[in-house]
C-alpha positions, 0 to 999 in steps of 0.5 A: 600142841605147838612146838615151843609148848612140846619142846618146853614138855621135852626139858621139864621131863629131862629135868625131873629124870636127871633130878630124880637119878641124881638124887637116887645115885647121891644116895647110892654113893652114900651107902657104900662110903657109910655102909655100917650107919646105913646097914644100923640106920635099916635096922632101927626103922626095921625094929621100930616097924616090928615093934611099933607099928605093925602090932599097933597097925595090922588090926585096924587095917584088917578090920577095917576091911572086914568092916568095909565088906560086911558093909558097914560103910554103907551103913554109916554112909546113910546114917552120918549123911546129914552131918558129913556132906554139910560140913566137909563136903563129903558123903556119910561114909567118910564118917568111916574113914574119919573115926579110924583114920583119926584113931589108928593114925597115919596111914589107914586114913589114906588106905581107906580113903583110896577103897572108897574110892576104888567102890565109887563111893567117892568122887575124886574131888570127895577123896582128896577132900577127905584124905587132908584131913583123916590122914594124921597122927593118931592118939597113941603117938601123941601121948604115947611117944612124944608126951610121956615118951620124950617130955615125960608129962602126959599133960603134954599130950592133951595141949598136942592132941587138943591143938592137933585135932582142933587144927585138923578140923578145921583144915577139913572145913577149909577144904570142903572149898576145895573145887566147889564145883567138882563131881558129887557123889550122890546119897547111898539110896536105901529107900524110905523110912527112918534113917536108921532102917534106911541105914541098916538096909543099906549095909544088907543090900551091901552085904550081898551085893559083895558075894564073898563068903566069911572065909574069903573075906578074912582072907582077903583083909588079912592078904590085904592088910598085910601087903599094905603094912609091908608096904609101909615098913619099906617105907620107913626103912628107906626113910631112915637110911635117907635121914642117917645119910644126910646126917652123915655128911651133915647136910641136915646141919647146914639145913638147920643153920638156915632155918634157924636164920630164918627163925630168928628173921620172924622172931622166934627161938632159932635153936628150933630149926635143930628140931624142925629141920630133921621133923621134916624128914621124920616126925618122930626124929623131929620130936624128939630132938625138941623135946631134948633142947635146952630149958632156956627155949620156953616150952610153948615154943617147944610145943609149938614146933612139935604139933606143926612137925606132928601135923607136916607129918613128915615125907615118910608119910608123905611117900606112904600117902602117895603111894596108897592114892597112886592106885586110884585118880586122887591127887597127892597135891591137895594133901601136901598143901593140906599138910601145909596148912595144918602144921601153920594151924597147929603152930599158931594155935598152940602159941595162941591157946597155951596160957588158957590150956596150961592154965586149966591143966595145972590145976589137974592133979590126976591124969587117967593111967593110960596116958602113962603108958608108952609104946616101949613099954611091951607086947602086954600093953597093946591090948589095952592100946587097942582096946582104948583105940576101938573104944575112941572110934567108936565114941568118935562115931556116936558123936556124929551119929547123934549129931546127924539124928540131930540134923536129921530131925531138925530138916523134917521139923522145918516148915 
């Protein structure tokens, strides 16, 4: 390395040291000039943690590793090879991480990515692959939170779930092109036969091949589990005390004023940037203050804005995802450009498919009751959340079962 590339090495290193403790010191000096919006800042990210997300989280994240362990992962891995690998470029086990991460939402899709990972059943290429795209909100913050939560029309939620997930399809078809020539994982071998035997076979040989005892596994997930939902509600906590501060001192108001300018450069509502600007910090601030603008801003707008901040995920997120793939050698970039892409996607499909969507939707009289419900609604309803949840994974995995028979089939039928 030569002197000029080593001293060039030296300042940029210098600069993100002193960018890094200015910013932490910056936040400091807020705290103690704004103690009590900080200390009431940290107990709303705390109740919303305990009563959201933790009740709603810790179960998938447990089984979800009990699953990893009885060697599920392996089975779907030779069973859904035929349709993940053509598609995304990933190997059948990802169908795991997809199925939950789309249904639990943000961020087991990163924490399963990164066990795959961790076992070698993903390359580095593979993994980053696959985290852009099953690392997203999931069903029950989309309907739950912002459609019936802050709209108040469950209809809401099928124009922001169908755009949503439409657009994160195809930011994982996009990024099957991600580093076409990086490493492959091989096929999981399970020897011959019918896939399904094959695939039954190889969750077996998984099975013992990991050695634990029941007890050991339960309580390895649970240990697991909840580290990783502790991790998260630091997370989160953190972030609202971060945003309550920047609103303090209104920095959040001068960001605004300068998207709106920008907004109205390109011909759109300016008014959104008082939404956009704090959704980039944190969704569901973000969504909630579209959803409260006045009635002159047309509703697809406001939509709009909502499934590009929904689909930007917001830098909580962004944090907990990059602290869950730190453990292994996958990137943070290529999800951050991912994330990108996905709130552009869901901008513009949402303002190109509203009149063909609230079209369709207004001559729905009956809306199923759950999409009634709302997370603020009590412990009793999450029974039902989950139920529904586990019910939408497994639907989602028997789709892409009978897709990949389909595959399957049709390659041995070719001459």
């Amino acid at each position: 390395m030569s002197l000029t590339n080593l001293r060039k090495r030296i300042n940029r290193s210098h600069t993100t040291t002193m960018l890094f403790s200015g910013c932490a010191m910056f936040l400091v000096a807020s705290v103690i000039v704004y103690p009590e919006e900080a200390f009431k800042a940290s107990l709303k990210g705390l109740s919303i943690w305990w009563e959201v997300l933790l009740p709603a989280q810790l179960p998938f994240f447990i089984i979800a590793e009990l699953l990893i362990g009885f060697g599920v992962v392996h089975f779907l891995g030779v069973l859904l090879e035929p349709f993940m690998r053509p598609i995304f470029r990933v190997p059948g086990s990802g169908s795991f991480v997809m199925a939950v991460g789309l249904t639990s939402g943000n961020p087991i899709g990163a924490k399963l990515t990164s066990r795959l990972r961790e076992q070698g059943l993903i390359s580095r290429t593979e993994g980053e692959r696959l985290v852009s795209f099953t690392s997203t909100a999931g069903p029950l913050f989309m309907f739950g939170t912002v459609a019936v939560g802050f709209f108040h029309d469950a209809k809401v939620g099928i124009i922001l779930a169908s755009v949503h997930y439409l657009s994160n399809f195809l930011v994982g078809f996009l990024m099957r092109f991600h580093e076409p020539d990086g490493p492959t994982t091989p096929a999981i071998q399970s020897g011959k036969g019918f896939i399904l035997v094959r695939a039954l076979r190889a969750m077996h040989r998984a099975r013992i091949g990991d050695g634990r005892t029941l007890g050991q596994l339960l309580s390895d997930a649970v240990v697991s589990s909840v580290n990783t939902c502790l991790m998260i509600g630091g997370f989160l906590v953190f972030f609202s005390v971060m945003i309550s501060m920047l609103t303090v001192i209104h920095l959040t108001d001068w960001l605004a004023s300068f998207m709106a300018a920008l907004l109205h450069l390109i011909g759109l509502p300016a008014i959104l940037g008082q939404g956009i600007v704090p959704g980039l910090l944190e969704i569901t601030l973000g969504a909630q203050a579209i959803s409260v603008m006045p009635s002159h801003v047309p509703l697809r707008y406001q939509l709009a804005a909502c499934n590009a901040i929904i689909a930007w995920s917001g830098l909580s997120i962004h944090a907990q995802v990059a602290s869950l793939l730190s453990r292994t050698d996958i990137r943070y970039l290529p999800y951050l450009l991912a994330r990108v892409l996905h709130g552009m996607l869901a901008f513009l499909l949402t303002l190109a498919l509203w009149d063909p969507l609230e079209k369709q939707l207004s001559r729905m009289l009956i809306i199923p009751a759950f999409l009634h419900l709302s997370p603020q609604s009590g412990w009793g309803l999450w029974w039902m959340y989950l139920i529904g949840l586990g019910w939408l994974a497994f639907i989602s995995l028997l789709v892409m079962g009978c897709c990949s028979f389909l595959i399957h089939w049709f390659r041995r039928a070719k001459p």
